[in-house]
C-alpha positions, -999 to 999 in steps of 0.1 A, spaced: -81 -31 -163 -77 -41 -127 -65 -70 -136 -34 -58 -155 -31 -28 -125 -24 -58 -100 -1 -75 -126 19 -43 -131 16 -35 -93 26 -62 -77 39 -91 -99 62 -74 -125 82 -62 -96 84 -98 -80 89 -116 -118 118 -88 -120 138 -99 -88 141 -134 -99 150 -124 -136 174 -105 -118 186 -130 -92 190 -152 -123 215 -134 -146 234 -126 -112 239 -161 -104 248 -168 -141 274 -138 -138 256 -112 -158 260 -80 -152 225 -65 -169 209 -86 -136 223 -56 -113 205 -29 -127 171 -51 -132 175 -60 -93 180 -27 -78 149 -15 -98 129 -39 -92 138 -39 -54 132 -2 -52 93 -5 -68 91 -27 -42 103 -11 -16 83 19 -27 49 -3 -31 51 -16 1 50 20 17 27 31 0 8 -1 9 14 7 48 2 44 39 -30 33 27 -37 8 53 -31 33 84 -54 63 65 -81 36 65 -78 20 95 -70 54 111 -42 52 131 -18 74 106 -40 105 113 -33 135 127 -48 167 143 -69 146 165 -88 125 139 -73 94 156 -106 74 155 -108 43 128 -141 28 115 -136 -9 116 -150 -29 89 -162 -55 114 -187 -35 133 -224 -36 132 -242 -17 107 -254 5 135 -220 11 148 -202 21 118 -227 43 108 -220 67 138 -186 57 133 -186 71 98 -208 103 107 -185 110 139 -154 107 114 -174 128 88 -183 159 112 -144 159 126 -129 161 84 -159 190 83 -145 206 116 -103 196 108 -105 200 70 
């Protein structure tokens, strides 16, 4: 299943730019339609891809939960790191 989320995701889109680059450059019209749909997905996925990356990382938060666990620290570290984060989403639902 994961498999075939990251071939929907993230190759159909990309296998549907050049099909639609192809029957461009051949002179087809059906390639117009294919290209602007497939460059919208993508357009869309890659927001939604920076979305996701700044609500981990933390630095797309708001109302003072600006703080970011990083994935790198010591076991130690992110552990307060985590609980800190945990009592402000308790505090700032």
């Amino acid at each position: 299943m994961v498999i075939a989320g990251w071939i929907a995701v993230i190759f159909a889109p990309i296998i549907a730019v050049i099909i639609g680059f192809l029957l461009r450059s051949k002179g087809d019209r059906r390639g117009n339609p294919i290209l602007a749909v497939s460059l919208t997905i993508c357009a869309i996925g890659l927001i939604v891809a920076v979305i996701v990356i700044s609500a981990v990382s933390g630095a797309g938060s708001s109302g003072g939960l600006g703080t970011g666990c990083a994935f790198n620290q010591s076991g130690a570290a992110r552990h307060d790191c985590l609980r800190q984060l945990d009592r402000q989403l308790r505090v700032n639902p």
